[in-house]
Structure formats: C-alpha cells, structure tokens
C-alpha positions in Angstrom: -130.4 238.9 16.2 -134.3 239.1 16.6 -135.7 242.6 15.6 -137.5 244.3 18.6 -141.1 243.9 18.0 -142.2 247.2 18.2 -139.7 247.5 15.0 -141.1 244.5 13.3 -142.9 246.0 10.2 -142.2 246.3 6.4 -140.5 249.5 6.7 -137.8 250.3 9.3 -136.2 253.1 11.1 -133.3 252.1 9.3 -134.4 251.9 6.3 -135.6 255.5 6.5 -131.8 256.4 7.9 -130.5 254.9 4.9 -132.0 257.3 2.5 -131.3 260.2 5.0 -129.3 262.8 3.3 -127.2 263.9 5.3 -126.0 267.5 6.8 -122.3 267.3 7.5 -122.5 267.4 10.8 -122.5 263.9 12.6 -124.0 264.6 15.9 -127.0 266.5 14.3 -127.5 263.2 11.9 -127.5 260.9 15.0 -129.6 263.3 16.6 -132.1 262.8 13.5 -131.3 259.4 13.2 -132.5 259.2 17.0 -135.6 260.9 16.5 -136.7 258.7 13.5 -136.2 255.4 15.8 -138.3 257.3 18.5 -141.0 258.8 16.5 -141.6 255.6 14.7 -141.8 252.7 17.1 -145.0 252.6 19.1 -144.6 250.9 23.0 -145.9 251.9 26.3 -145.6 255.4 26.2 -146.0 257.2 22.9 -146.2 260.6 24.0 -143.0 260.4 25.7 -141.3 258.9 22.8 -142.8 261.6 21.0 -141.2 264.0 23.5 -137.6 262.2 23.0 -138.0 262.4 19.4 -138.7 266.3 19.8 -135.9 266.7 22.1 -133.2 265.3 19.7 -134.5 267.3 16.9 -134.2 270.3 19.1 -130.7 269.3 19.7 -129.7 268.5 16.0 -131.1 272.7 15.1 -129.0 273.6 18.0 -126.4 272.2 16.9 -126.7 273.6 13.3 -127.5 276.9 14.3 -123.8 277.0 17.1 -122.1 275.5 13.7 -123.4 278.4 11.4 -122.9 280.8 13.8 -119.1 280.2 14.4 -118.7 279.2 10.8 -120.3 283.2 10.7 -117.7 283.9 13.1 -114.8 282.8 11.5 -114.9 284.3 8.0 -116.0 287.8 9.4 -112.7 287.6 11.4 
C-alpha cells in the first residue's frame, strides 16, 4: 500500500498515535487520534483541516466532560 503523500515524511501520524497514552475512553482517543492525522498532513486546505482537527478535539472534551459527569452522577446516587 503506497503512503499518501501528504503523509510521506520521517515522522507519521501514526507514529505519534502509538505513543499516545491513552484516556479510557475509546471514542475520545479516536477523536484525538483524528485530530493528529488532520492537524499534521498539509493539502489544499489547511485551515479547514485545522478546523476538523479542532472539531474532533472539541468532541473528545465533550465526551470526557458527559463521562465525568455521569461517573459524578452515579456515585452521589
């Protein structure tokens, strides 16, 4: 399989998601792991990669921050 050239360089988004540690929660560490594949390639539009690597950030704190709540929830109960 030939690597997409916009990901042809020493260090990949994968290698970064490799050493990710991660927070538990498997849909917040995709969400991370999308945002490190967006913030790092560079191809016709940068800003909007930039603005879909922001937008699954924001969805991996949102995530965290429904988890913690109900997690809150649950042992007040």
């Amino acid at each position: 399989m030939d690597i997409p050239k916009h990901y042809d360089k020493a260090v990949t988004p994968w290698d970064l998601q490799r050493h990710m540690e991660t927070t538990g929660n498997p849909f917040a560490d995709a969400r991370r792991a999308d945002a490190i594949e967006y913030a790092f390639r560079i191809k016709d539009d940068p800003i909007g990669d930039l603005r879909k690597a922001a937008h699954c950030l924001l969805a991996a704190a949102e995530e965290l921050e429904k988890v913690k709540t109900n997690d809150c929830q649950i042992k007040d109960d």
